[in-house]
C-alpha positions as a Markdown table, in Angstrom:
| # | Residue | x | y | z |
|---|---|---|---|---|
| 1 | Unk | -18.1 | -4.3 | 9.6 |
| 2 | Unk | -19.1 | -7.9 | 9.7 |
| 3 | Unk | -16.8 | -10.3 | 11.4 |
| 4 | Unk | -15.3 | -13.5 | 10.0 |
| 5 | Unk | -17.1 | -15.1 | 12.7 |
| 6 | Unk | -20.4 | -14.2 | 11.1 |
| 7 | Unk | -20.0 | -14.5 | 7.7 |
| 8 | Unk | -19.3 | -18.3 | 8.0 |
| 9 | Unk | -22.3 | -18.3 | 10.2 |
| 10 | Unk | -24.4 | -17.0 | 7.8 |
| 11 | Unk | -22.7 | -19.6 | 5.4 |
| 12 | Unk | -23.3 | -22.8 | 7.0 |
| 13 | Unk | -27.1 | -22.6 | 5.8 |
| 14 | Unk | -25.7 | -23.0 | 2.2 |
| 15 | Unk | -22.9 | -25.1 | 2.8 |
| 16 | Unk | -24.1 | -28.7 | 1.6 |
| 17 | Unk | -25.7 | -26.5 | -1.7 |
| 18 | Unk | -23.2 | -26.7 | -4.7 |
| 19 | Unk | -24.5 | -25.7 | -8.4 |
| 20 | Unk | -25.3 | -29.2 | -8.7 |
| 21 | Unk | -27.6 | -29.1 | -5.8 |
| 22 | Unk | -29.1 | -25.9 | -5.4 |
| 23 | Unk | -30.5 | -25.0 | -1.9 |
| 24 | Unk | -34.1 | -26.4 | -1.2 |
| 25 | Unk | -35.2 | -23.2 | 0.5 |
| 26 | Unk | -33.8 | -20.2 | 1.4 |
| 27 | Unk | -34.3 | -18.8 | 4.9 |
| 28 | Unk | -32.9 | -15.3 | 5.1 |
| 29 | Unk | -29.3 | -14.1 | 6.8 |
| 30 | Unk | -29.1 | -13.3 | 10.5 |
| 31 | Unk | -29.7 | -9.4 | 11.4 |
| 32 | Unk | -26.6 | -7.6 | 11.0 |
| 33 | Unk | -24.8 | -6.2 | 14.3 |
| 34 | Unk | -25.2 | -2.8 | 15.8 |
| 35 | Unk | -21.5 | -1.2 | 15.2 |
| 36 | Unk | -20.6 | -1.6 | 18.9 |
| 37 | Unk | -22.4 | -5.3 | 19.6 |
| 38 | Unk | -19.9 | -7.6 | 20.6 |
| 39 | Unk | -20.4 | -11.3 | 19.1 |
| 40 | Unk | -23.2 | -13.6 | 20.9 |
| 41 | Unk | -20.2 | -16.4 | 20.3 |
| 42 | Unk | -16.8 | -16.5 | 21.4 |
| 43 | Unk | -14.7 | -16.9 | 18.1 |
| 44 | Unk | -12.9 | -20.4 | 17.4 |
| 45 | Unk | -9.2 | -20.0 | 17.9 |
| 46 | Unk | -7.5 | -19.7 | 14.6 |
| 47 | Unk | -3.9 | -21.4 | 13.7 |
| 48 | Unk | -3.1 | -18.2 | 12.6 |
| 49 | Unk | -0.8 | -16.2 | 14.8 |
| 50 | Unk | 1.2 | -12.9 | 14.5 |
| 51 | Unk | 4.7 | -12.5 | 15.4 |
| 52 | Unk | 5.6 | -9.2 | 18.2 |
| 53 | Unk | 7.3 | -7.6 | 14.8 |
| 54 | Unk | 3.9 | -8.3 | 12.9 |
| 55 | Unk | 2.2 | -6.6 | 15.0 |
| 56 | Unk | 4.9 | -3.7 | 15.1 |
| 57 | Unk | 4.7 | -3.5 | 11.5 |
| 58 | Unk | 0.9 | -3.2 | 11.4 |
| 59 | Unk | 0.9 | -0.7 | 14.2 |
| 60 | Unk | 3.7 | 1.4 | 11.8 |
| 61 | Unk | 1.5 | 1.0 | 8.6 |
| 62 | Unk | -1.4 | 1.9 | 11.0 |
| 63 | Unk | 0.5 | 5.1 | 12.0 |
| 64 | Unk | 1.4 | 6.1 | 8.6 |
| 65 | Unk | -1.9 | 5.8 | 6.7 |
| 66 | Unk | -3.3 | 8.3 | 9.7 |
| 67 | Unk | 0.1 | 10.8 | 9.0 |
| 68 | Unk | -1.0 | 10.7 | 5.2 |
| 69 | Unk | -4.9 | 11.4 | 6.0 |
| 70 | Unk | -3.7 | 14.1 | 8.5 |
| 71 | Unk | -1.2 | 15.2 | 5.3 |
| 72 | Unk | -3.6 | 14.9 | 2.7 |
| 73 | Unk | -6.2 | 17.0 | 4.7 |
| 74 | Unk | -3.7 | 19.6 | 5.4 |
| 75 | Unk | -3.1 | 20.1 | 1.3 |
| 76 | Unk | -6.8 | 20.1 | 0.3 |
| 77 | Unk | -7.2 | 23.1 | 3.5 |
| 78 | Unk | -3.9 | 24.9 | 2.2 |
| 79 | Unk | -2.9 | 25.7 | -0.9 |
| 80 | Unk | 0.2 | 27.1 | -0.3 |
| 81 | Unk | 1.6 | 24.0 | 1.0 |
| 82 | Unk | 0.2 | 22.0 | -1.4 |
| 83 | Unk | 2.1 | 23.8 | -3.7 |
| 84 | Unk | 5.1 | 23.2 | -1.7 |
| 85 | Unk | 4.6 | 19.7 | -1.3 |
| 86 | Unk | 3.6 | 19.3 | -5.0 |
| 87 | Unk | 6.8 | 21.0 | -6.0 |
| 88 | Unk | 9.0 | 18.6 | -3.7 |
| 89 | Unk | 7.2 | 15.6 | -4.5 |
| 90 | Unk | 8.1 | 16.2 | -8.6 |
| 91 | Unk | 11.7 | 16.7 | -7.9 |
| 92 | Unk | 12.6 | 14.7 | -5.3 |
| 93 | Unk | 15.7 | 12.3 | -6.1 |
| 94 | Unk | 15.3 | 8.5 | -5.1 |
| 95 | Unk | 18.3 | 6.2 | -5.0 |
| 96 | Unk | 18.3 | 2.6 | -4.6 |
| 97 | Unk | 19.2 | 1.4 | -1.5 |
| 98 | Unk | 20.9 | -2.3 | -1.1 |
| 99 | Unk | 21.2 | -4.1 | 1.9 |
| 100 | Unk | 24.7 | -4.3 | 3.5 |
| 101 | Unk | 24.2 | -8.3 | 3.4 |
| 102 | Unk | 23.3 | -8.3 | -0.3 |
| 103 | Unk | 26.1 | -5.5 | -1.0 |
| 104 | Unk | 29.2 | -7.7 | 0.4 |
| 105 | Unk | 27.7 | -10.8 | -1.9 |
| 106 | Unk | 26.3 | -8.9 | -5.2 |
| 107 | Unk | 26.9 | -11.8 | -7.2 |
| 108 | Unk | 25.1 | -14.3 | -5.0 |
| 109 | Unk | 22.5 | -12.5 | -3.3 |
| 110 | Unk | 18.7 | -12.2 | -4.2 |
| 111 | Unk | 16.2 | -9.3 | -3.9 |
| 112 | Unk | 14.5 | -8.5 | -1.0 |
| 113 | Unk | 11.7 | -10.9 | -1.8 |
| 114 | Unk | 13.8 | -13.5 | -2.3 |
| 115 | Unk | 12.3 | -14.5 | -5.7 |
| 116 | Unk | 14.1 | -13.0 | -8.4 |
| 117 | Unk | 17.3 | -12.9 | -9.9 |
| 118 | Unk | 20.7 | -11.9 | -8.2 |
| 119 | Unk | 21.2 | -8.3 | -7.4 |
| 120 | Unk | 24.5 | -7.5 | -9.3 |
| 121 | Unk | 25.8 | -4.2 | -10.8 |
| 122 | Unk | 23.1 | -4.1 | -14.1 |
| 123 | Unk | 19.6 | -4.7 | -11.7 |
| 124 | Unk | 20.8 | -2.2 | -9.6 |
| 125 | Unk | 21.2 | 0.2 | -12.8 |
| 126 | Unk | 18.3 | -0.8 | -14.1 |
| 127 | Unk | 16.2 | -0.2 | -10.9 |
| 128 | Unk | 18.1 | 3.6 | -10.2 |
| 129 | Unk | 17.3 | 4.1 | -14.1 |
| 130 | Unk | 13.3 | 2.9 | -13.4 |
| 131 | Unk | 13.2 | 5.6 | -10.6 |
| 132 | Unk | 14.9 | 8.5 | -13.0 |
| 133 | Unk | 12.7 | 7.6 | -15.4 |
| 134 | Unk | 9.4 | 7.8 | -12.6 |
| 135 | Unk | 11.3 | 11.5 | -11.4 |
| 136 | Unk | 11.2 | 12.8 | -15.0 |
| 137 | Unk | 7.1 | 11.9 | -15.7 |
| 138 | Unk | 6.4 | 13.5 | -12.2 |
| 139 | Unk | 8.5 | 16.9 | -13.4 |
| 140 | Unk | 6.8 | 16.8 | -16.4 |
| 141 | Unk | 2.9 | 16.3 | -14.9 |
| 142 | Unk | 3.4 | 19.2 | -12.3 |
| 143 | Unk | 4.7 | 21.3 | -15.0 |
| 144 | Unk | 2.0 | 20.3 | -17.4 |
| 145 | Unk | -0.5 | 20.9 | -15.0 |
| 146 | Unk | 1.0 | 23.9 | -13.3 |
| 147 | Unk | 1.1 | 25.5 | -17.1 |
| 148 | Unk | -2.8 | 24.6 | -17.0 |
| 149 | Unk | -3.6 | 26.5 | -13.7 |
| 150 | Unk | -4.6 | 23.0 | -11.8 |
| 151 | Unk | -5.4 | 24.1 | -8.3 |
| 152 | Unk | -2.2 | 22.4 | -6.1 |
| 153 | Unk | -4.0 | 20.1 | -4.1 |
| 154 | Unk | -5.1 | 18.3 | -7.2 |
| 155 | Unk | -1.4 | 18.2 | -8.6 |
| 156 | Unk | -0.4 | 16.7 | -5.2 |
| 157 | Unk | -2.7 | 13.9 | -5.7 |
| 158 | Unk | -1.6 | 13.1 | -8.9 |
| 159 | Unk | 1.9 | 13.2 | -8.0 |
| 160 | Unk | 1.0 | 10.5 | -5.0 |
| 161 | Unk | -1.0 | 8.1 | -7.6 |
| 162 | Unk | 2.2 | 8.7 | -9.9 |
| 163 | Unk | 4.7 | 8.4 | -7.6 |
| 164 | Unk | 3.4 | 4.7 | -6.3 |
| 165 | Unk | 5.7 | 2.7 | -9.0 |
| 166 | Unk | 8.8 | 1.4 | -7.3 |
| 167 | Unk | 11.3 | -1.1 | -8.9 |
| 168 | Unk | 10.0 | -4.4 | -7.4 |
| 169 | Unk | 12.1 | -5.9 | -4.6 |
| 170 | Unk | 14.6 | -2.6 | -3.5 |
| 171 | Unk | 14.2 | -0.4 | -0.9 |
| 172 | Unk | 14.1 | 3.3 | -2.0 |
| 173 | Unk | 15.7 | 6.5 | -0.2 |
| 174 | Unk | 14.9 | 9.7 | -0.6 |
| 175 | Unk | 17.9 | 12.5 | -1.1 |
| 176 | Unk | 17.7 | 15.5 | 0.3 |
């Protein structure tokens, strides 16, 4: 992986070049970096900083992309729970989920992002109605492709491609 550090190292050769002034001569990049090779330069200090709940938030994201390698891998090796997990993952209900905050004030508050218009009573429909709508066309791929004889590892990874669209700016819970 090349570091930020080196790429605008290698750049500063072409900086003053434009397409109105192309470069004079071309002198090739600097060798790449062994994997392990720490930088011959200590990077510049970027204004950039990351808040403790960032950094908690990265770590969680971190944490959950390894669960779903550890989860996918577990569904290609076993097809029995694949087919488990396929069968959950079509006919799992979703609600939408408003913040207590946003709840108290429906008229006045925003989304989650902060960008669109007020929750009230209709956007919430509209969002639960977005995530029938995503429940039915999962029921009715693992159905399809059960009918077809689709190994169930496959149909699980459909369903997880399918499954990605969420109304934008709610939080989504799962019912059990």
């Amino acid at each position: 992986m090349i570091s930020q550090v080196d790429l605008a190292r290698s750049l500063d050769a072409f900086a003053p070049q434009s397409a109105a002034t192309p470069a004079r001569s071309s002198e090739p990049l600097p060798p790449a970096r062994a994997p392990g090779e720490r930088p011959e330069t200590t990077p510049v200090v970027s204004d950039v900083s990351i808040s403790d709940e960032g950094i908690r938030r990265l770590q969680r994201e971190g944490e959950l992309e390894q669960q779903q390698a550890a989860t996918l891998k577990a569904v290609s090796e076993d097809a029995e729970l694949a087919a488990q997990m396929a069968h959950e993952l079509a006919y799992r209900r979703e609600v939408i989920v408003v913040p207590a905050t946003a709840y108290t004030n429906l008229a006045t508050s925003l989304y989650v992002s902060g960008t669109s218009p007020a929750i009230n009573a209709t956007s919430i429909a509209n969002a639960q109605s977005e995530l029938e709508k995503s429940r039915l066309a999962r029921i009715a791929l693992y159905e399809l492709e059960s009918g077809r004889g689709t190994p169930p590892a496959e149909i699980y990874n459909r369903l997880l491609v399918l499954a990605t669209a969420r109304p934008a700016g709610y939080s989504i819970a799962i019912v059990a």
